[in-house]
C-alpha positions in Angstrom: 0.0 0.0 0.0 1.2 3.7 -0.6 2.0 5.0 3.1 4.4 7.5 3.0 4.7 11.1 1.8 7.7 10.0 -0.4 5.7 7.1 -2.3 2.8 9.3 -2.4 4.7 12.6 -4.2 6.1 10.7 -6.9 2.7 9.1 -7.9 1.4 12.6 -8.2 4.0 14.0 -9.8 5.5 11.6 -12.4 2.0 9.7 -13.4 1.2 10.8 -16.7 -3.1 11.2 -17.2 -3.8 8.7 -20.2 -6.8 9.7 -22.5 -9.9 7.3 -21.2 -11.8 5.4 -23.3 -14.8 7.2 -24.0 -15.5 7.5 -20.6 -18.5 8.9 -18.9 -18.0 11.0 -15.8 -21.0 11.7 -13.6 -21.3 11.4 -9.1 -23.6 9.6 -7.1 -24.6 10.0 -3.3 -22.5 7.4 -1.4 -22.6 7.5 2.4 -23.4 12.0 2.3 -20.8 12.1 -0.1 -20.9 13.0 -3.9 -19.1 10.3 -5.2 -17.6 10.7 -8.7 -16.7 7.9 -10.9 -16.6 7.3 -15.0 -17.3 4.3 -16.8 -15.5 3.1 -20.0 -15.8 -0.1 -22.2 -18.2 -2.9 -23.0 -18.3 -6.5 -21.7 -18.7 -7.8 -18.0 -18.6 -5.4 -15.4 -15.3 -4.3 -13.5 -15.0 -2.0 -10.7 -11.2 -0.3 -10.2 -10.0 0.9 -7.0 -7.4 3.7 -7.1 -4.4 3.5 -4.7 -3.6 6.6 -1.9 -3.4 10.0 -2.5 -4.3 9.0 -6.8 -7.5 9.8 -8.9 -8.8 8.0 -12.0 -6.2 10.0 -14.0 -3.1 9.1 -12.2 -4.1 5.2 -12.2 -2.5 5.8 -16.3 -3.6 3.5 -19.1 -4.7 0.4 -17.7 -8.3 2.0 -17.2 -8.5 1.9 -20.9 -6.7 -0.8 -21.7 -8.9 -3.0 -19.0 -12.0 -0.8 -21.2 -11.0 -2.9 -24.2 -12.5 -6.2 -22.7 -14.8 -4.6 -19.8 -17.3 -2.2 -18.5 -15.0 -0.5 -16.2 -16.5 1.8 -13.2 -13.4 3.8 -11.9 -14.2 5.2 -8.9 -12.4 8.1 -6.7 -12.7 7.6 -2.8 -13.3 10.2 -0.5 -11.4 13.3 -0.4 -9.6 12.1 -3.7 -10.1 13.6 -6.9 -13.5 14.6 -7.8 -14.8 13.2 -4.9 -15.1 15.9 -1.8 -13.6 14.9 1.8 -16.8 14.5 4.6 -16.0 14.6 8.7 -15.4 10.8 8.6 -12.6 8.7 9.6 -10.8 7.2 6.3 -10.6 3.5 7.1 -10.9 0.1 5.3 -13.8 -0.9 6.7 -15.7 2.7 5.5 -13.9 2.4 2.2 -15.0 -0.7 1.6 -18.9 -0.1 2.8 -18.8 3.0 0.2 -17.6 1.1 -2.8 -20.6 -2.0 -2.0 -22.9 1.1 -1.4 -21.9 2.7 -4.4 -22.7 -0.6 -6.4 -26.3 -0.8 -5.0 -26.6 2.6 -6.0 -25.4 2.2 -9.9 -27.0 -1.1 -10.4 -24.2 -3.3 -10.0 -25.5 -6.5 -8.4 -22.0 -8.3 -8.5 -18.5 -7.2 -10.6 -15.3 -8.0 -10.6 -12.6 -6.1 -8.8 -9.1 -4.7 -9.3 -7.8 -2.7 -7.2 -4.1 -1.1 -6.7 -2.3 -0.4 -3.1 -5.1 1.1 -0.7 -7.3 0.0 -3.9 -6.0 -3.4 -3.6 -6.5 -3.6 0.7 -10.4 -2.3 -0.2 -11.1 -4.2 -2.5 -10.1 -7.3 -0.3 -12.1 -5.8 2.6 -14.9 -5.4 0.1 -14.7 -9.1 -0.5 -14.2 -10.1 3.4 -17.5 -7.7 4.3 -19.5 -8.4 0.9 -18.4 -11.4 -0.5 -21.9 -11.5 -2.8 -20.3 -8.3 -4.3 -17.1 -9.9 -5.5 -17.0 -12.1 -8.4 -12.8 -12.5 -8.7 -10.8 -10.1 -7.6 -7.7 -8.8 -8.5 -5.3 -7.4 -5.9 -2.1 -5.2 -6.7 0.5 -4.6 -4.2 -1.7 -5.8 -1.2 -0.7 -6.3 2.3 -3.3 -8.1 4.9 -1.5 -7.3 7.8 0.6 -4.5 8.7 3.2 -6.7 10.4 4.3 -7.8 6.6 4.9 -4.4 5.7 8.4 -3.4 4.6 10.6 -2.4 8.2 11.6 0.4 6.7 8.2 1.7 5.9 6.6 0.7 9.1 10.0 2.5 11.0 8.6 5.6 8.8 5.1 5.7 9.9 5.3 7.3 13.3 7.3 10.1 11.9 4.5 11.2 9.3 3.0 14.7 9.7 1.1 16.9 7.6 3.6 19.0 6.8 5.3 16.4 5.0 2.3 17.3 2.3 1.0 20.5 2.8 2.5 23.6 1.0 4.4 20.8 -1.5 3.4 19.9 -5.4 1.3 17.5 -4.0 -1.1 19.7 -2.5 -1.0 21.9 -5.8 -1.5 18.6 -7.8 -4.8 18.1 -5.2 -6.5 21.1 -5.5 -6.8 20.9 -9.5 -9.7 18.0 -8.8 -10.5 18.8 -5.8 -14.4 20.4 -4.9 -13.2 21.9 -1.6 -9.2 23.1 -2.7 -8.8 24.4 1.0 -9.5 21.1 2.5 -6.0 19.5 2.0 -4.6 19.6 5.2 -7.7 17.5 7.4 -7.5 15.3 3.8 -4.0 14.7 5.0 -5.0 14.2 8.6 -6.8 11.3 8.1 -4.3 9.4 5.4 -1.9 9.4 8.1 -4.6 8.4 10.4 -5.2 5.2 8.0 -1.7 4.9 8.4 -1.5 3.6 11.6 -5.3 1.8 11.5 -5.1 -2.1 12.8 -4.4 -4.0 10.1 -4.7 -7.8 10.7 -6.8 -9.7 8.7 -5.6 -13.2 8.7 -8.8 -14.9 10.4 -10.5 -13.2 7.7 -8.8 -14.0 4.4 -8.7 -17.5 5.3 -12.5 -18.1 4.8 -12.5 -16.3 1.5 -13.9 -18.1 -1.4 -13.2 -15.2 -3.8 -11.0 -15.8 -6.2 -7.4 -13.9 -6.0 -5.2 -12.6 -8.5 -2.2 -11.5 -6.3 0.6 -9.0 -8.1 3.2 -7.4 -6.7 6.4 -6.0 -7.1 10.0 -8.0 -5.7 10.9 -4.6 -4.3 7.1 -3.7 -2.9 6.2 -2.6 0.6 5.4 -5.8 1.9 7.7 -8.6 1.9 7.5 -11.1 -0.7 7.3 -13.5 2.6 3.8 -11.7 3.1 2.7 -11.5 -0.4 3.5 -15.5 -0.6 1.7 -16.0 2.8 -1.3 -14.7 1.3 -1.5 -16.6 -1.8 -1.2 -19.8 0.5 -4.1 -18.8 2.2 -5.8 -18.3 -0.6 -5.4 -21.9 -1.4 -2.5 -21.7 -3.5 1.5 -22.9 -3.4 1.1 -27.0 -3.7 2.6 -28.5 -6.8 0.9 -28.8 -10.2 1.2 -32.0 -12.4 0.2 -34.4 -9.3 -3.1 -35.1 -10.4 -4.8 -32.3 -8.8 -6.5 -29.3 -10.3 -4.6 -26.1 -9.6 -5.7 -23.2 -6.9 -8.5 -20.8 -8.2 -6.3 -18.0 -6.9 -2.7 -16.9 -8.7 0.3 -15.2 -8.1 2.7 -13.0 -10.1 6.2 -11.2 -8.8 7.1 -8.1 -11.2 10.9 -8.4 -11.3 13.1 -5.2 -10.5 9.5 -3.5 -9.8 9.0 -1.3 -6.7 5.8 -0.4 -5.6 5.1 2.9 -7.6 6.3 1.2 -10.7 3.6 -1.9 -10.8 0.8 -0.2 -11.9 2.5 1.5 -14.9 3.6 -2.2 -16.5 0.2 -2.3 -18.0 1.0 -5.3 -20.8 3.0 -6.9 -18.3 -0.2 -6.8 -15.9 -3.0 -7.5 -18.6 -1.0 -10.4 -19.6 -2.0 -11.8 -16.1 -5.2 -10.2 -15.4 -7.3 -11.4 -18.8 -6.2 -14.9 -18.6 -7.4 -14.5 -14.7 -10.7 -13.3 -15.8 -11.2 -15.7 -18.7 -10.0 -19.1 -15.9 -7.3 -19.7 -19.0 -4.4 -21.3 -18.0 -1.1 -22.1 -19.4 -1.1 -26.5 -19.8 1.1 -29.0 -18.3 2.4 -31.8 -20.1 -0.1 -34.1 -18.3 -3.1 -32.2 -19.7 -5.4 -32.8 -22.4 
């Protein structure tokens, strides 16, 4: 997940905004905010979660690359983007209840699900508090627990402040999408509140029948000892070719990739994500 002012800055900053796919912007009341969203593309319908401190724009081309082969609905959380900031804690569990009530509210009975860093941890609390809203979901630089974080990163987190953001680019970059441009600093107050939310959701993952595609980067912030932990509990790890069908859930390790550069290797990721979708996989030589 993006935690840190550092991570946070260069998304804003070095993210180039991609040209949509015909997309069509409009809000909708969410939990007494006016949440903003646009949807792109034909097919089956996918909802994309945005990572910390991002907007639609800033998630790059795989919103209209994933448009190609989907209905996408792109959503911005509160106090991102187009959507305003309300007097509410930011945590998982409210993300997560706005994205399953923003579902009922455009019709969506049941989608799939990709989201990216803080994206990634909703959309897995999304699927551990409304599993009947998650078809598959896919899950991109994800931790479940804050205890497989990076020790660097979690040494970092106590020393967070808002001035760290406000008064930098960032805060400029903000206020271009933003409906309330001098609400940056309380914005900020409550990331770094998410920061240091309880984050342990072992108990929970386990009894998730979802489907999982797990990607991350080999230089992420979580260890790839985490990011392996949670594929076995998702069923995954035990050998192919021994005469048992393989897990429903994947994994895939981006090589030389930290965590800001994932989301940007968009053939590299839709080389994973549509076979995912589609339940294609590559055959062993004890297949038919």
């Amino acid at each position: 997940m993006i935690r840190t002012a550092i991570v946070a800055s260069v998304l804003l900053l070095t993210t180039t905004a991609f040209a949509q796919s015909e997309p069509v912007g409009d809000t909708v009341a969410v939990n007494g905010m006016d949440m903003y969203y646009e949807v792109s593309g034909t097919g089956d319908p996918l909802v994309v979660l945005h990572g910390a401190y991002m907007n639609i724009p800033a998630m790059g081309e795989i919103i209209p690359r994933l448009a190609e082969e989907h209905t996408v609905y792109a959503l911005e959380f509160q106090g991102h983007g187009r959507t305003g900031d309300i007097d509410r804690p930011i945590t998982y569990p409210n993300l997560a209840d706005d994205v399953a009530k923003f579902m009922d509210a455009v019709g969506i009975e049941k989608a799939d699900v990709l989201g990216y860093s803080m994206g990634a941890a909703t959309g897995l609390k999304l699927a551990i508090d409304h599993p009947d809203k998650v078809d598959q979901l896919v899950a991109i630089s994800v931790a479940y627990d804050m205890a497989g974080s990076q020790p660097e990163f979690l040494a970092m987190i106590p020393t967070m402040t808002p001035e760290m953001f406000v008064g930098t680019p960032m805060e400029d970059a903000w206020k271009e999408l933003a409906p309330d441009p001098d609400g940056f600093r309380p914005f900020v107050e409550r990331m770094i509140a998410l920061e240091h939310e309880p984050l342990a959701w072992e108990e929970d993952v386990k009894q998730l029948k979802t489907p999982m595609l797990i990607i991350a980067g080999d230089a992420d912030m979580m260890t790839l000892e985490h990011v392996t932990s949670l594929f076995r509990l998702m069923g995954g790890g035990a050998p192919g070719d021994m005469g048992k069908p393989l897990a429903a859930s994947r994994l895939a390790i981006l090589p030389a990739t930290s965590h800001t550069a994932v989301i940007d290797q968009v053939d590299l990721l839709l080389g994973f994500i549509e076979p995912f979708f589609k339940g294609e996989t590559p055959k062993g030589m004890f297949e038919q």
